[in-house]
N, C-alpha and C positions, 0 to 999 in steps of 0.2 A: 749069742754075740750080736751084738748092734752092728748097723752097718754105716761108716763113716764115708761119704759125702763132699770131698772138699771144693768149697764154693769160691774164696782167694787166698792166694798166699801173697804176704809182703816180700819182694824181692830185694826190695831197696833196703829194706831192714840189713838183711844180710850184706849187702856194698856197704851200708857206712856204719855197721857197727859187731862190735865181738859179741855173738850170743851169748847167753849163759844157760845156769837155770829156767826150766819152763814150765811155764803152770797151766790146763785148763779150764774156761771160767764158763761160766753161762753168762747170757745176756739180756736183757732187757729190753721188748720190742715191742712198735704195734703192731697193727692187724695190715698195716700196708706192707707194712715194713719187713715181716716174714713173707710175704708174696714175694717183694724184691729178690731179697735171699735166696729162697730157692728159686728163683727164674737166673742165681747168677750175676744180680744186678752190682756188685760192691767193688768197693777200691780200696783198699788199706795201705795207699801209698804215702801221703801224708801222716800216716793217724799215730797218734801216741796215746799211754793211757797216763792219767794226771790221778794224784789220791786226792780227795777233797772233804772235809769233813769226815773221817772215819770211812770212807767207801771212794773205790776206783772208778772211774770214768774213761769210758773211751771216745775220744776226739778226734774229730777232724777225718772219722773214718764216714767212705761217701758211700748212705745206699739209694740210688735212684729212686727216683718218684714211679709207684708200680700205676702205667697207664689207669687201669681198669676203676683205680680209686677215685672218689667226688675230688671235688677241687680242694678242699680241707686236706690234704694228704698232708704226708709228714716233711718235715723240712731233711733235707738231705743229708747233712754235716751237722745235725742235733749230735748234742752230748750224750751217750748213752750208758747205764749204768750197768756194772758186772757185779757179778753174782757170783763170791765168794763166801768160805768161811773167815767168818771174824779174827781167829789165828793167822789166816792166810792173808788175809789183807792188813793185818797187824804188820807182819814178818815181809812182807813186799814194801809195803810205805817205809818201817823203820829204816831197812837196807837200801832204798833210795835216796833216802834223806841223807845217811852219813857219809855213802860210801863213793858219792858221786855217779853212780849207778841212772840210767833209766829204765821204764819198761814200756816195749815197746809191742804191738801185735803181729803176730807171724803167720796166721793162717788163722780162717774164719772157715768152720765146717759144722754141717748138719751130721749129727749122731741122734740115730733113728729120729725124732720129730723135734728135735728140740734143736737150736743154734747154739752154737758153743763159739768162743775164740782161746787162740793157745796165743799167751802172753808169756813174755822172756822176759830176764833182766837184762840188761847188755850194756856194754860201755865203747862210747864213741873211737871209732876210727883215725886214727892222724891220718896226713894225709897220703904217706910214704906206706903207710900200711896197703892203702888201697890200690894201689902204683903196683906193690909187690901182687898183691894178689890176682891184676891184673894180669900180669906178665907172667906169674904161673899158670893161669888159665892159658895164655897162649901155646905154650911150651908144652905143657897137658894134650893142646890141638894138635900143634905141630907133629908129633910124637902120634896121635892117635895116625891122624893122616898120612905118615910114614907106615905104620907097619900095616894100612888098610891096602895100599900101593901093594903090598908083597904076597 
């Protein structure tokens, strides 16, 4: 058994939208760029992944510039491609397309030496949804903090 590593999770994912389905992909990186990673360096608050020509892209996910590299380093917020099977990325784009659907990245982890990201499909949040889930969260606390008193 490999041992999984997780480096960031999208939180925001989960406030503004319903998970679905989830898939995990590999990714596509350079030599700086895995340094970052596993020192930690990422953000996947922004990022969504976009189909483009037959193949996924992840965007607008940020890995810091790893010091130790020349000045040539990588740009931060580059496009970066995932690494799926062809059915798989068939079966993810078609069901974006029709069904109003996006997919977005949930967590970005190292399983054994390799970087992986777990991509969902998920569909947007109204606003009232967020309110509710809000306020169950509270009640949740409320409730925990009552019976910790006793």
């Amino acid at each position: 058994m490999t041992n999984i590593k997780v480096i960031a999770t999208n939180r925001k994912a989960y406030h503004n939208y319903h998970i679905g389905e989830s898939v995990e992909a590999g990714i596509a990186l350079t030599g700086s760029e895995i340094k970052s990673v596993r020192a930690g360096r990422v953000s996947l608050g922004d990022a969504y992944v976009e189909p483009r020509n037959g193949e996924l892209w992840l965007v607008n996910a940020h890995i810091a510039r790893y010091e130790a590299a020349s000045h040539t380093s990588h740009e931060p917020t580059r496009p970066r491609k995932l690494l799926l099977h062809r059915k798989e990325i068939d079966s993810l784009s078609s069901r974006v397309a029709e069904k109003g659907l996006t997919l977005v990245p949930i967590r970005m982890y190292l399983k054994g030496h390799l970087a992986k990201v777990e991509i969902a499909l998920a569909r947007g949040k109204k606003l009232f949804d967020k309110r509710e889930a809000i306020t169950r969260r509270e009640v949740e606390r409320e409730l925990a903090r009552t019976w910790k008193k006793r």
